[in-house]
N, C-alpha and C positions, 0 to 999 in steps of 0.2 A: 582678363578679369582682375578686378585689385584686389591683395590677400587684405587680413582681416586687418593688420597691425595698420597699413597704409589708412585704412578706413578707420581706423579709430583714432588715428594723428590726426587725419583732417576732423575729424569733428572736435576733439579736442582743440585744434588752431582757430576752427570756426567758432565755437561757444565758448571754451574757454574752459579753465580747469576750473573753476569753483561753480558752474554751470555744470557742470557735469558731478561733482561732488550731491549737489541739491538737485541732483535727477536720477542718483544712486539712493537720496533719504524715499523720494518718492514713488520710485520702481518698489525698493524693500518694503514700502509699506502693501505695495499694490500687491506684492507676492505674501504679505503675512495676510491681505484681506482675502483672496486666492485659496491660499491655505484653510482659512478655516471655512471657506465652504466650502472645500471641499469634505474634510472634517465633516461637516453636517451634512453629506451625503446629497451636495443638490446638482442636478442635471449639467453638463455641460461644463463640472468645477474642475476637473482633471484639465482640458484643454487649456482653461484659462493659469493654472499652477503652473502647465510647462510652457507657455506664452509667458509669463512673469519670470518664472525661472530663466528666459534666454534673456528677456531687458534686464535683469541682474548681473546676469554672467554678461553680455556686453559690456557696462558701465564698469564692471570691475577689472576687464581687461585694460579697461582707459586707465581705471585709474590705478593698475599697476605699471602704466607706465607715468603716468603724473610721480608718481613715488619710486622711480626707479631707484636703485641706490639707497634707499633709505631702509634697509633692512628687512622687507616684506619677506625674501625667500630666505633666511635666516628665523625668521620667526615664526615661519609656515612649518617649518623643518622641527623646531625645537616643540609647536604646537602637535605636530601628528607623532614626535617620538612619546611625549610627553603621552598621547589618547593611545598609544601602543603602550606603555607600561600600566595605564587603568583597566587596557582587556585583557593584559596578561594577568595582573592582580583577581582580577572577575571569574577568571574561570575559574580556579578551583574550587 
């Protein structure tokens, strides 16, 4: 079986990175439309939120390596220390 990284090269080689950039704008929308019916309590909106949620989390596997090197996990790092000193702040 080919692990995930192999499968997201090849579709990056096949489509190309800006092809995959403009099919992360329109997964994210798919999962804000997702989201909010689920929000509005309609039948069947949960399945379609974690179907959306995985074409996200795909495309952004791609396109952390399209960005490799370009500072993603340096900015990941500095983003969740930075949401850890706001819920330290929040408790009290």
């Amino acid at each position: 079986m080919t692990n995930d990284a192999e499968i997201y090269r090849q579709a990056l080689n096949q489509w190309g990175a800006r092809a995959q950039l403009l099919m992360f704008v329109e997964e994210s929308s798919e999962l804000n439309h997702a989201i909010c019916a689920y929000l509005r309590h309609r039948d069947g909106a949960l399945k379609g939120v974690i179907e959306e949620m995985a074409d996200c989390q795909i495309i952004l596997d791609q396109l952390k390596i399209v960005f490799d090197g370009c500072g993603f996990e340096a900015a990941k790092k500095d983003k969740l220390r930075r949401l850890e000193e706001r819920l330290l702040t929040t408790k009290a």
